[in-house]
KOLZAVEX-519129 format. One record per residue (C-alpha): residue number from 0; residue in one letter; x, y, z. Coordinates in Angstrom, 3 decimals. Each point is the difference from the previous one (the first is absolute). Example, Ala and Ser with C-alpha at 12.3 -4.5 7.8 and 13.67 -1.06 7.14 Angstrom:
2
[0,"A",[12.300,-4.500,7.800]]
[1,"S",[1.370,3.440,-0.660]]
***
This chain:
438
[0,"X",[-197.353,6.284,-86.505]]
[1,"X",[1.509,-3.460,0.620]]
[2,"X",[2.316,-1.383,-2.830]]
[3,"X",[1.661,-2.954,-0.519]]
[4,"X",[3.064,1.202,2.158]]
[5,"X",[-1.772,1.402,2.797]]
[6,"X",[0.337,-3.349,2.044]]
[7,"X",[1.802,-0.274,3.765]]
[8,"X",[3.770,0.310,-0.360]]
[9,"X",[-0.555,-3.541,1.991]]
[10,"X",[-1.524,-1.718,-2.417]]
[11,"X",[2.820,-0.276,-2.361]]
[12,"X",[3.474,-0.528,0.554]]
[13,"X",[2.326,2.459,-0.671]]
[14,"X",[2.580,-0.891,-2.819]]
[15,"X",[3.286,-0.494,0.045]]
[16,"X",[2.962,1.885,-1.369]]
[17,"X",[0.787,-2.952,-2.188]]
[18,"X",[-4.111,-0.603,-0.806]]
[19,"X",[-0.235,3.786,-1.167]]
[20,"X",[2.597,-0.420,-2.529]]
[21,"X",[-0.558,-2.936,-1.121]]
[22,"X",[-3.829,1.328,-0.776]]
[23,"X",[1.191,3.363,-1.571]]
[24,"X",[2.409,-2.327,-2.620]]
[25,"X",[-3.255,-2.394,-0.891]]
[26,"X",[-1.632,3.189,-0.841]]
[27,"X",[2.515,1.233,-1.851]]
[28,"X",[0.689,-3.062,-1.950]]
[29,"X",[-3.548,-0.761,-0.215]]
[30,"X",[-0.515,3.619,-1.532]]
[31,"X",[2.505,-0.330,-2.358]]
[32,"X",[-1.539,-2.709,-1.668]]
[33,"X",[-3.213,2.053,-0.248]]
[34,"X",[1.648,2.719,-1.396]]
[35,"X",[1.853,-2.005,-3.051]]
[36,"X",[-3.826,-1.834,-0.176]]
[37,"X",[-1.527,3.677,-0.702]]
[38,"X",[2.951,1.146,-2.043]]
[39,"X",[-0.394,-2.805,-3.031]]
[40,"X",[-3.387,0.795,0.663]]
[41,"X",[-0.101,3.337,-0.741]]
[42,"X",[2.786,0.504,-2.607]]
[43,"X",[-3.070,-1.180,-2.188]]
[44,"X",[-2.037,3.288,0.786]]
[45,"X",[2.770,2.778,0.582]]
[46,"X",[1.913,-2.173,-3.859]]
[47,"X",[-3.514,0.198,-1.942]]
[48,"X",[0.258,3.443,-1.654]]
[49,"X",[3.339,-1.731,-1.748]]
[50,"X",[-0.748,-3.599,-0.533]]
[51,"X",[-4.020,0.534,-0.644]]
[52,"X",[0.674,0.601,-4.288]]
[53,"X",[2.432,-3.326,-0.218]]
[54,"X",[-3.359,-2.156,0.921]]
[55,"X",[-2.854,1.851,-1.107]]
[56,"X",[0.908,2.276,-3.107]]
[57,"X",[-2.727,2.324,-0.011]]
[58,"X",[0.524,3.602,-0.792]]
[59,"X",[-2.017,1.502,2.627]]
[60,"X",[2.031,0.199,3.538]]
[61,"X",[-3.449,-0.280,2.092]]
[62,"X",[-0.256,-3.617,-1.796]]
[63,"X",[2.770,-1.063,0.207]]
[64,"X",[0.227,1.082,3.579]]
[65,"X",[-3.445,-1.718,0.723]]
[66,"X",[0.765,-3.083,-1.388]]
[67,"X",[3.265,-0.255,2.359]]
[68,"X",[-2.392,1.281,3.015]]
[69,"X",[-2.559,-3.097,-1.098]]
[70,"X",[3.148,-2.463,0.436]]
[71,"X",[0.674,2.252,3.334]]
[72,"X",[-3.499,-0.984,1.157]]
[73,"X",[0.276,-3.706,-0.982]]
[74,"X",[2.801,-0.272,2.006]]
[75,"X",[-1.864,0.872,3.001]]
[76,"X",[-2.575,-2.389,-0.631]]
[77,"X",[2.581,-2.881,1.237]]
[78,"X",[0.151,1.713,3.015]]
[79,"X",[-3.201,-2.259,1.615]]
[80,"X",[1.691,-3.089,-1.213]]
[81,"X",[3.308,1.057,1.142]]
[82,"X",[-1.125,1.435,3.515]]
[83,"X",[-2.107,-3.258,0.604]]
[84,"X",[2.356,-2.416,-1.322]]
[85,"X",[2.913,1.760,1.978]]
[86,"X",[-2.162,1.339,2.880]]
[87,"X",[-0.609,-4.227,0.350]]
[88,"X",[3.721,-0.783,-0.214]]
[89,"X",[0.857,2.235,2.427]]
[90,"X",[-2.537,-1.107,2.448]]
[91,"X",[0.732,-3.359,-0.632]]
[92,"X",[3.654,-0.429,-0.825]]
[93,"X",[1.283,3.482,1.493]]
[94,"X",[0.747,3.351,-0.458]]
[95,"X",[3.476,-0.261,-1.435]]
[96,"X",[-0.888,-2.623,-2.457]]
[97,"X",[-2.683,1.998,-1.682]]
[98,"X",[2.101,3.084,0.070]]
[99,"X",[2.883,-1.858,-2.002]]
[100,"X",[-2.018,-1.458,-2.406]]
[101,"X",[-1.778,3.606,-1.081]]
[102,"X",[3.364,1.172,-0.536]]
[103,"X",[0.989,-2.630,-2.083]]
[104,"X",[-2.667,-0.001,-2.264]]
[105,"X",[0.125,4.276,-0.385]]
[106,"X",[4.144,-0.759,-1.108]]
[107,"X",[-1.849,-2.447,-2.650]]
[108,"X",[-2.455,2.203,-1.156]]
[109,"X",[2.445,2.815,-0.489]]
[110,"X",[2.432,-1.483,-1.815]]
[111,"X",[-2.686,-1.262,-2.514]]
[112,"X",[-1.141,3.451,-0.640]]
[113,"X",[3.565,0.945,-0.438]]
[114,"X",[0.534,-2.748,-2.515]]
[115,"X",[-3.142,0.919,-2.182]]
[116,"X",[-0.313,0.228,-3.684]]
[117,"X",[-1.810,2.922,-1.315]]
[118,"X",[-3.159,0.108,-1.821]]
[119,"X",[1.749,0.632,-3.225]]
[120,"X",[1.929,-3.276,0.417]]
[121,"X",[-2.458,-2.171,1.116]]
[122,"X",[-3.697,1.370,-0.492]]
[123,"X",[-2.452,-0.598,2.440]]
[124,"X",[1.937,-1.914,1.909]]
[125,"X",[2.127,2.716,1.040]]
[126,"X",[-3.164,1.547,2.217]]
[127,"X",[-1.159,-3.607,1.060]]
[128,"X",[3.211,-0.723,1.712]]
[129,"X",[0.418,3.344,1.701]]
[130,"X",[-3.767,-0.951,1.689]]
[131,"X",[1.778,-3.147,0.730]]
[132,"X",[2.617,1.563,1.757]]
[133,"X",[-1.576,2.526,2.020]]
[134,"X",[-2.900,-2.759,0.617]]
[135,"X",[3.326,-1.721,1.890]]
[136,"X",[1.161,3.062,1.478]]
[137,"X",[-4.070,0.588,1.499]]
[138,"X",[0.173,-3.080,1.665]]
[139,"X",[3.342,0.181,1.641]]
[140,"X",[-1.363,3.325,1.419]]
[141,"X",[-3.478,-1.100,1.036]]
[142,"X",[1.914,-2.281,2.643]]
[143,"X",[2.959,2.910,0.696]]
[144,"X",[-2.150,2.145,1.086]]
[145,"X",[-2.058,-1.945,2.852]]
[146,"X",[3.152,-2.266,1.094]]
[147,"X",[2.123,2.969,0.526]]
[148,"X",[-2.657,2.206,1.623]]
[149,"X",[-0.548,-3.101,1.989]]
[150,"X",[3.950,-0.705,1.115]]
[151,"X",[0.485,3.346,1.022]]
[152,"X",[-3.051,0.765,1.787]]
[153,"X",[1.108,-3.348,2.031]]
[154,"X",[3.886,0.553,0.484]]
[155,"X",[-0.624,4.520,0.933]]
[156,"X",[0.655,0.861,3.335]]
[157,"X",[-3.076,0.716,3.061]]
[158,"X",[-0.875,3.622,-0.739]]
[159,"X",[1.157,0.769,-2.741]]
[160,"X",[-1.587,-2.272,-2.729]]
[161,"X",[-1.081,2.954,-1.710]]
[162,"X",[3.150,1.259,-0.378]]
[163,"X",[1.840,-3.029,-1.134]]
[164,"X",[-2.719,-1.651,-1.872]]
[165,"X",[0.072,3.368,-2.215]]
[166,"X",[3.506,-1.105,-1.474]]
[167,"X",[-2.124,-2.012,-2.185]]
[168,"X",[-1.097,2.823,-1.727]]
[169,"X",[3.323,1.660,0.020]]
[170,"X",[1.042,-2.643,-2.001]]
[171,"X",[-2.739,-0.531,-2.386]]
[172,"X",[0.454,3.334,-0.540]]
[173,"X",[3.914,-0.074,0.063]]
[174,"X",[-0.950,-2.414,-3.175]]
[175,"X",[-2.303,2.318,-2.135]]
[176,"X",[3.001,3.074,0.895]]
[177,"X",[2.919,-2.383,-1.272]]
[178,"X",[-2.146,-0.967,-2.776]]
[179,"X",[-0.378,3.742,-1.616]]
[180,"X",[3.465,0.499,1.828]]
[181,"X",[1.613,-2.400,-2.888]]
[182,"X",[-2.203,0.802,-2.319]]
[183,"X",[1.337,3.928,0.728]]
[184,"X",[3.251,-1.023,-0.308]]
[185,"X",[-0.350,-1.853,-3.466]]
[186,"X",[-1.639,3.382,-1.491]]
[187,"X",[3.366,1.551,1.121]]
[188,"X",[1.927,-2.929,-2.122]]
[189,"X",[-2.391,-0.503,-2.890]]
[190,"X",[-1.929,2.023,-1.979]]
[191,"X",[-3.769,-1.126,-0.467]]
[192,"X",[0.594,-1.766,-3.026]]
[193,"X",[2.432,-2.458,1.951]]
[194,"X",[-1.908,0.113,2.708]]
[195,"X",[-3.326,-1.067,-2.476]]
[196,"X",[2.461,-2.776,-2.023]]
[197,"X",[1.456,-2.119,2.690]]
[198,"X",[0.644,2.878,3.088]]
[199,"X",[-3.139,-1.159,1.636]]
[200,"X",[1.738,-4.032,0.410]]
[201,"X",[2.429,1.199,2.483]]
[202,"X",[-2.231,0.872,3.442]]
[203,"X",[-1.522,-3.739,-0.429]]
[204,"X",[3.323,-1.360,0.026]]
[205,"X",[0.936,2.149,2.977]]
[206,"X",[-3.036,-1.357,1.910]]
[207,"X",[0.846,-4.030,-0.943]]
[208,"X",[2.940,0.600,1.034]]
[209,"X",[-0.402,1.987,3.855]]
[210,"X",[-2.831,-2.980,-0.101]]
[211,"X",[2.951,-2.447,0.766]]
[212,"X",[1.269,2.162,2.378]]
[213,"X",[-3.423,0.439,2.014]]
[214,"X",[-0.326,-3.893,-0.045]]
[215,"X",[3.421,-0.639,1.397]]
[216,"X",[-1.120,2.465,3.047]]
[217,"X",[-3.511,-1.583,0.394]]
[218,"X",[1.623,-3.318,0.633]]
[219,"X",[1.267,1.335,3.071]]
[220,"X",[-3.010,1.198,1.858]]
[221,"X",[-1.476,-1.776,3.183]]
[222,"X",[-3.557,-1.444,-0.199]]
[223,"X",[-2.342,2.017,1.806]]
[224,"X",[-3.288,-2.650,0.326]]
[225,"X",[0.057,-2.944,2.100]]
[226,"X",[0.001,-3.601,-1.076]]
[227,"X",[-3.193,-0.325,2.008]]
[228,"X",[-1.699,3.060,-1.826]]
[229,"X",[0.595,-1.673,-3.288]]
[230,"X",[-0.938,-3.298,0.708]]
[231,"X",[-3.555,2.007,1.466]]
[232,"X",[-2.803,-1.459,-1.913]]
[233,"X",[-1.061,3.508,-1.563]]
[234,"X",[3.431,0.459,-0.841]]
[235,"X",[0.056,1.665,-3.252]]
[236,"X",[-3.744,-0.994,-0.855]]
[237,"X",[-1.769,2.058,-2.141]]
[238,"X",[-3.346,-1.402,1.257]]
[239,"X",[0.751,0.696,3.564]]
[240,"X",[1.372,3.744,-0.760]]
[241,"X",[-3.356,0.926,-1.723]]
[242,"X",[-2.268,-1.799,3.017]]
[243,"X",[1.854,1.139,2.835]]
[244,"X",[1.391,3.189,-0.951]]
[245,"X",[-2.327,1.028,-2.747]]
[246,"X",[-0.685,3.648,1.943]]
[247,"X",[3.602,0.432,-0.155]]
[248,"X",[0.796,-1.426,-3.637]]
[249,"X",[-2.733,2.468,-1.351]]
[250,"X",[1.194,3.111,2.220]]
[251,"X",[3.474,-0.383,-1.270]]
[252,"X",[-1.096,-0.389,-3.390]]
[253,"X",[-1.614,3.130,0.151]]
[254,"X",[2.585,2.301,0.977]]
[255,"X",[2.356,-1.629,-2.060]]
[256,"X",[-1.840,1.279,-3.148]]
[257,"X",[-0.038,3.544,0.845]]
[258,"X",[3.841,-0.333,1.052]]
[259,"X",[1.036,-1.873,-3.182]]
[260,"X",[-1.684,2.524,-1.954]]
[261,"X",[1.177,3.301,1.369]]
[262,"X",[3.857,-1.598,0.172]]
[263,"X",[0.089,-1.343,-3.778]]
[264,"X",[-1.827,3.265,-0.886]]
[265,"X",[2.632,2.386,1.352]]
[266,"X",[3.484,-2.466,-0.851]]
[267,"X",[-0.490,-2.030,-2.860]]
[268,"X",[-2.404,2.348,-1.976]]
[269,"X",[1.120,3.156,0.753]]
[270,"X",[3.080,-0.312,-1.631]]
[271,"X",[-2.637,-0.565,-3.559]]
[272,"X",[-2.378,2.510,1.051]]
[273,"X",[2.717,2.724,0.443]]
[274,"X",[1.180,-0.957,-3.957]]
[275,"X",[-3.544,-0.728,-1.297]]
[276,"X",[-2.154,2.632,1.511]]
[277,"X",[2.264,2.675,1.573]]
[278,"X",[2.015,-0.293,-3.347]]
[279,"X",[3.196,0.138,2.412]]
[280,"X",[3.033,-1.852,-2.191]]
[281,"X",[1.442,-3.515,1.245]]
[282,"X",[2.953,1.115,1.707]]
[283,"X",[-1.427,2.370,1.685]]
[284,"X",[-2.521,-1.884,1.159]]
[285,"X",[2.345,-2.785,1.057]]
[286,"X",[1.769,2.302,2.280]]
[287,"X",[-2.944,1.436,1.679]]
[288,"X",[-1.200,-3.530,0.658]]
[289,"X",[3.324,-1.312,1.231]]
[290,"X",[-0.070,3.105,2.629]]
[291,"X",[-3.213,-0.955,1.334]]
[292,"X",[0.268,-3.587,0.419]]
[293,"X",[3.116,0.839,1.940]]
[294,"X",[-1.735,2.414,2.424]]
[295,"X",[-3.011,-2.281,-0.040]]
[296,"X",[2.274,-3.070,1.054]]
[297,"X",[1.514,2.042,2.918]]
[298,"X",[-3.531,0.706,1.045]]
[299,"X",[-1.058,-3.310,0.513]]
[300,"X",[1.707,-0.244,3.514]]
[301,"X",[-1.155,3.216,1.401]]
[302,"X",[-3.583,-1.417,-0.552]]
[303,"X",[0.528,-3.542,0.918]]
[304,"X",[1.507,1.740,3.667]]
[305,"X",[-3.485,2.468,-0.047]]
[306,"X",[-2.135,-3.186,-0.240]]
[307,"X",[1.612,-1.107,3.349]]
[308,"X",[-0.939,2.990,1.949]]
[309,"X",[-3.252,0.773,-1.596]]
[310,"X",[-1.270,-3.998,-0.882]]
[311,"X",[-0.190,-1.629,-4.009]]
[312,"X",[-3.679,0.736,0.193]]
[313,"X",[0.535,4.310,0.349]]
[314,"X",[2.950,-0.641,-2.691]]
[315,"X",[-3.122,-1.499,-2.447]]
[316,"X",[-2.304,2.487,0.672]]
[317,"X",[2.478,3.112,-0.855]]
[318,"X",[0.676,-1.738,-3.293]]
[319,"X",[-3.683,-0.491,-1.139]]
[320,"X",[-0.934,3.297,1.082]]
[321,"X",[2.796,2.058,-1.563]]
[322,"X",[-0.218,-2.291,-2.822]]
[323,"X",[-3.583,0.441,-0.487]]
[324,"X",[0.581,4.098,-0.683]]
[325,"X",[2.634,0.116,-1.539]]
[326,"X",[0.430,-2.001,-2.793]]
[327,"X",[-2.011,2.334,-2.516]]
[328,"X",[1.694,3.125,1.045]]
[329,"X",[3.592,-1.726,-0.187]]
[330,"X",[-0.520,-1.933,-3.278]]
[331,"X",[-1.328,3.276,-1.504]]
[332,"X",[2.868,1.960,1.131]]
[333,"X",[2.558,-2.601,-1.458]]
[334,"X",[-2.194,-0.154,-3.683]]
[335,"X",[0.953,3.085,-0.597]]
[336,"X",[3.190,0.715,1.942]]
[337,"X",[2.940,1.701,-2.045]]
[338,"X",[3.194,-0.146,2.724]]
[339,"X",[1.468,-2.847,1.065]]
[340,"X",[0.632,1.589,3.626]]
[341,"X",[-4.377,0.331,0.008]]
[342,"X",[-0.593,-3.858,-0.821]]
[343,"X",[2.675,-0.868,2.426]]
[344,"X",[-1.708,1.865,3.125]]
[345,"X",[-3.226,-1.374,-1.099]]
[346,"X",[0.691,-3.392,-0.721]]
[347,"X",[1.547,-0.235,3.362]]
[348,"X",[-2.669,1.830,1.729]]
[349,"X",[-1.993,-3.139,-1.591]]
[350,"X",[2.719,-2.210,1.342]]
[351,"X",[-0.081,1.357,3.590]]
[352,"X",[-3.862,-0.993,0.174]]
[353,"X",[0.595,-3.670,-1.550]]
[354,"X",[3.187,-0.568,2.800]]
[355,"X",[-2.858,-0.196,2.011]]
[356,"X",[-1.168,-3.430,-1.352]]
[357,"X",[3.277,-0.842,-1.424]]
[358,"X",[2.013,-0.030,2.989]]
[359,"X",[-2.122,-2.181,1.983]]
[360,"X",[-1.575,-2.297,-2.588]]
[361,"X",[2.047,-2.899,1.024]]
[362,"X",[-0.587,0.118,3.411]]
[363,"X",[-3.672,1.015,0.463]]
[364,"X",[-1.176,-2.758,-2.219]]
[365,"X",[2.556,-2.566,2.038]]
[366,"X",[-1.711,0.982,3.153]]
[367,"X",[-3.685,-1.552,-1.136]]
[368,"X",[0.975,-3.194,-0.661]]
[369,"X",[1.457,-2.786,2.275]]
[370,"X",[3.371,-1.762,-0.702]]
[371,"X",[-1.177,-3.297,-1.833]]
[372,"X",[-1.901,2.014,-2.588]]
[373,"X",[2.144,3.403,0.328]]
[374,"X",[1.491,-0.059,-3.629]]
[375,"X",[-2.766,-1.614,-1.676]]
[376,"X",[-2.355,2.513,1.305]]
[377,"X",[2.232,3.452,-0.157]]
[378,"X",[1.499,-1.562,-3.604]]
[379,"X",[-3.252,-0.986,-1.478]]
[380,"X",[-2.717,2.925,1.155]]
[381,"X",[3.475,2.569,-1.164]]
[382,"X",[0.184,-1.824,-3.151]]
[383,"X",[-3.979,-0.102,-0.863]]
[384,"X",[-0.518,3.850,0.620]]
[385,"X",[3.572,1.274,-1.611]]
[386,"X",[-0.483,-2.225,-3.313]]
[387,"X",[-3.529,1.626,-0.348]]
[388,"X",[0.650,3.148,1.003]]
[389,"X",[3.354,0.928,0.233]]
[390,"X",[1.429,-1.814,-3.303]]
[391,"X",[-3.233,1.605,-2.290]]
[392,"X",[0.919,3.517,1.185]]
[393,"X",[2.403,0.478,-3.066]]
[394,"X",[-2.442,-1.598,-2.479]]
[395,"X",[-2.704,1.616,1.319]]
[396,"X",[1.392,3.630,0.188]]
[397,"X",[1.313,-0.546,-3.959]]
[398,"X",[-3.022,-1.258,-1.298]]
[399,"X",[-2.118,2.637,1.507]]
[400,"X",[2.405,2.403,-1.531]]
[401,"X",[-0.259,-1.752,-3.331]]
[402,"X",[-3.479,0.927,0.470]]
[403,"X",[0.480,3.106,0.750]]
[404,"X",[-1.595,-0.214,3.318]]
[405,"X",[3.318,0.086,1.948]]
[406,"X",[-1.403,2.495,2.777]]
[407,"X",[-2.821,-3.289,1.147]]
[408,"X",[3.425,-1.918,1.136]]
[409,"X",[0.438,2.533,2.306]]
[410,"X",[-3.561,-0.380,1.546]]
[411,"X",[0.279,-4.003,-0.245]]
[412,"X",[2.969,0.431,2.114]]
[413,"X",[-1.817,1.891,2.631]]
[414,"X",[-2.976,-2.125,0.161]]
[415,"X",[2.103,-3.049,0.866]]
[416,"X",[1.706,2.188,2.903]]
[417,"X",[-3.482,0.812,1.467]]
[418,"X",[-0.817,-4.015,-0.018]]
[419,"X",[3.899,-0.442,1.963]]
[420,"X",[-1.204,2.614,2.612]]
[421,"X",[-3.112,-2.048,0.600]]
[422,"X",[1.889,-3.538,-0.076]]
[423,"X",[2.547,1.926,2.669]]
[424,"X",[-2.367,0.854,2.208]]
[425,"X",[-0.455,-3.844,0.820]]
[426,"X",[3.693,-0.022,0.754]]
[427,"X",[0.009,-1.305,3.755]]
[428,"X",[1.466,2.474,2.423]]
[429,"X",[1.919,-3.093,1.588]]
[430,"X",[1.322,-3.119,-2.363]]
[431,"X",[-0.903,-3.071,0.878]]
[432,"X",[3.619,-1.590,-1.110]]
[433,"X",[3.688,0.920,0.591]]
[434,"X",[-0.955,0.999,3.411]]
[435,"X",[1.624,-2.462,1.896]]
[436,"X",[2.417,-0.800,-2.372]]
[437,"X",[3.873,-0.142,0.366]]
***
């Protein structure tokens, strides 16, 4: 099977010393943007169990958890807007300058939520603006995602995309870890009434504040597209994405749901489900998920290097499949676990099969599209099937539960995995793109 690096050795030339490294530090400067993007983004999920009460004072914990989920979920619904509006810039203006603007407007968001009044201070209000915020925070990473996939899929080394583009992950990832990280370092500091009163404050303030940082590094990277690619006529055009790439737009879409909703299932709702269902206490719980997401994030090169020697279309294929039989017997397993050592194997059993998709998801959607609509097309399909899928996995598993039909989530998400083995099947076996690139 041909994949995008199986090309003569004579059709590219090879890269300098001085090339190499100055690639490996865009990556690395690139990814650390991404990973302070997904940090502030996350603190929300991995902070809920503490700040949930201080804006919706219900007595019931599944509530009060579902109502933070529902402002979870609108969040993702910015994620079109921002991976259009951002997948445009970055077609149009350049890489860099969409990837500096998303991480400005993250630090904003942040520091908002960090600067909150409660509900018992201010009403209503008090839940309005946190919508407001994370509606900010949505839209900042509806246009991360796509320009960063984008950048690095352009600026990784001949034959071994895979591996390098999967540093994407490592840091999105790297963000969700740091995020329970600090938030397992405050329980050590502050006992759960602190944490509940004004605790939760300090992991927003963190993320403003690496924000800076990740925009002072940004600043420094090299441009990747071409003046003549972004003065293209499609460049950026939504119109011309959908007519001439509508096979691709659709295929990428697909996939994407089934990935969003196996990843958010496993790492932002686990931690919930372990307290809610498996009845496992916070801490606990916090620990086991800061354990995985660490193994998980050292995965995520392993399988981006697989998907060079076996091609991004195998990679898919493993991932629906496993996916497909094993979420039941997995969730199951985890309902009613009772050691933390048992949900750690398991969840990362789970994790294993989703580094399938995860470590390559930049990369194999970069390689459908051409340059001039590249980020429009990988940041808008991403953005479309995630905010459906992938941000309504918490809501949807609580409300379920709150109907006491928490065992149908389980079949929902296998249902969706059996529509991303069909969608991978029209994966092509060579890319069209990145080919003959750098």
């Amino acid at each position: 099977m041909r994949t995008v690096d199986d090309v003569p050795a004579a059709a590219a030339p090879i890269s300098s010393a001085a090339d190499t490294r100055r690639r490996i530090f865009a990556i690395f400067a690139a990814s650390s943007g991404n990973l302070v993007e997904w940090f502030d983004f996350y603190v929300y999920a991995f902070g809920a169990l503490y700040f949930a009460p201080a804006f919706f004072p219900k007595s019931d914990q599944t509530a009060q958890l579902l109502n933070t989920a529902g402002v979870f979920a609108a969040g993702f619904l910015m994620r079109p807007i921002g991976g259009w509006f951002f997948g445009r810039l970055a077609d149009r203006r350049g890489r860099r300058n969409a990837m500096v603007v998303s991480v400005l407007m993250m630090c904003g968001g942040s520091l908002l939520i960090a600067c909150l009044p409660t509900y018992a201070s201010i009403g209503a209000w008090a839940p309005a603006a946190l919508l407001f915020a994370r509606l900010v925070q949505g839209l900042s990473v509806g246009g991360e995602y796509g320009t960063t996939a984008t950048y690095m899929s352009e600026v990784a080394l001949r034959g071994r995309r895979g591996f390098f583009s999967s540093f994407q992950y490592v840091t999105l990832i790297g963000g969700q870890l740091l995020a329970v990280l600090v938030v397992v370092v405050l329980q050590q500091f502050l006992d759960e009434a602190q944490l509940k009163a004004w605790g939760w404050r300090i992991p927003f303030v963190v993320g403003a504040v690496a924000a800076v940082i990740a925009l002072l590094l940004r600043r420094t990277l090299h441009e990747t597209s071409t003046a003549q690619d972004r003065e293209n006529a499609s460049a950026g055009s939504l119109l011309s994405l959908l007519r001439e790439h509508r096979g691709a737009f659709f295929t990428v879409v697909g996939y994407t749901a089934g990935g969003s909703l196996m990843f958010y299932t496993f790492t932002t709702y686990m931690q919930k489900y372990l307290v809610n269902t498996a009845h496992m206490p916070i801490k606990t719980a916090s620990y086991v998920m800061t354990l995985c997401l660490l193994v998980f994030m050292i995965m995520q090169p392993l399988f981006g290097a697989l998907s060079d020697r076996i091609g991004r279309r195998n990679n898919m294929l493993l991932f629906g499949v496993l996916g497909m039989i094993g979420t039941v017997p997995i969730m199951t397993s985890l309902g009613s676990v009772s050691s933390p050592y048992q949900a750690f194997f398991i969840i990362l059993l789970a994790m294993a099969v989703v580094s399938f998709y995860t470590s390559i998801s930049g990369i194999v959607k970069a390689e459908m599209f051409p340059t001039e609509v590249r980020a429009l097309g990988v940041g808008f399909a991403y953005a479309l099937g995630n905010a459906v899928f992938g941000g309504s996995a918490e809501y949807v598993a609580l409300g379920l539960k709150s109907l006491g039909h928490e065992s149908t989530f389980y079949w929902y998400v296998t249902v969706i995995m059996f529509v991303t083995i069909l969608v991978s099947l029209r994966l092509p076996r060579q890319p069209a793109y990145l080919l003959h690139e750098h």
